[in-house]
N, C-alpha and C positions, 0 to 999 in steps of 0.2 A: 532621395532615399535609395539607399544602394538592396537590391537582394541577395540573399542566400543563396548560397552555389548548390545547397541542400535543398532547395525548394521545386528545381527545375523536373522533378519526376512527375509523371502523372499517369493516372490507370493501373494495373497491375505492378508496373513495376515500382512505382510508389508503394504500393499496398506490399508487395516483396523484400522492399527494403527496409518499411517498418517492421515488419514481421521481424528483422533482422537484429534491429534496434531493439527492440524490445526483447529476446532472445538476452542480447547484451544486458540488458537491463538487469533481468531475472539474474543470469550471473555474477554481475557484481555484488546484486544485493546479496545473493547466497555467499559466496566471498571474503564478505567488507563487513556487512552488518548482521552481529550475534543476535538480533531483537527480530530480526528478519526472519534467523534460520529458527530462533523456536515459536515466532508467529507460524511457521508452515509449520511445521510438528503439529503445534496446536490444532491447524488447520487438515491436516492430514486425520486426525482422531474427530476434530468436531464434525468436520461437513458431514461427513459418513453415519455420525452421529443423529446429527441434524435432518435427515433424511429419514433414518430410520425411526425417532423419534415423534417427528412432525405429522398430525391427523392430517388435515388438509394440504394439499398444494400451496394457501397461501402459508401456513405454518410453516412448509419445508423452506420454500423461498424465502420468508423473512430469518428465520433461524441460518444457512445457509450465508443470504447477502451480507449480514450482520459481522461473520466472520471474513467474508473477502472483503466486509470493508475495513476491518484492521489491517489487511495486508497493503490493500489501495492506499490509507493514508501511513502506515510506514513506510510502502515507496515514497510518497512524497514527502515524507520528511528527511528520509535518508539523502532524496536529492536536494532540498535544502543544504544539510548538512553540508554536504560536498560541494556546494557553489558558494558557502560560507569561507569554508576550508579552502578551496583555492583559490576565493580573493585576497587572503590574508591569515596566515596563520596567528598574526599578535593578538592577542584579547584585547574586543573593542564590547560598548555596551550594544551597540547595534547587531553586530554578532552573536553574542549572548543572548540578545530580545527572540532572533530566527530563530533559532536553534531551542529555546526555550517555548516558543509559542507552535512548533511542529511536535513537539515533547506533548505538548498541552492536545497537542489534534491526537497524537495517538491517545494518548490516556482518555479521550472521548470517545474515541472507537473503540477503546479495549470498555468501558462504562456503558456505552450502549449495546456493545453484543451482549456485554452482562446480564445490561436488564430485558433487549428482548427474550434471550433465552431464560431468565424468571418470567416473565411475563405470559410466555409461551406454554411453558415446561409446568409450571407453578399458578396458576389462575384464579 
């Protein structure tokens, strides 16, 4: 089993280079994916929101995590997408399936912020 030439970091300077990587991340997404840049909009008016809103600390947190978790699972499907897209641009049904079933992960993260924010807001 061969390693990763990427793997060989350890201690800070690990931790500095993902830092790095994820940097990268963030920019692509803002970049490449429209769904990304108006999750952060969204994201920019709700947290703030969410804060000011929320009686309790656990009410801010769950109001709050609810929206970084739309952002969390668009990162992941945006990277889906693009590991799709660069095995093969030709339409396959297997491609289709990824690409449709990270669709299906956002639209549950966009449905569960929904409802804890009814749940919260609205009781």
């Amino acid at each position: 089993m061969s390693t990763s030439p990427f793997k060989g970091k350890t201690g800070l300077e690990r931790l500095w280079n993902a830092m790095g990587y994820s940097r990268d991340g963030f920019k692509a997404a803002w970049q490449h994916e429209a769904a990304f840049r108006e999750e952060v909009l969204l994201a920019l008016v709700a947290i703030p929101l969410g804060l000011w809103l929320g009686k309790s600390g656990l009410e801010k947190a769950a109001l709050v995590a609810s929206i970084l978790m739309v952002l969390l699972v668009e990162l992941i499907n945006s990277a889906v997408e693009a590991v799709v897209d660069r095995v093969s641009p030709e339409r396959h049904d297997l491609s289709k399936r990824a690409k449709d079933l990270g669709s299906a992960a956002v639209l549950i993260a966009l449905a569960t912020a929904a409802a804890v924010w009814a749940l919260v807001l609205w009781p």
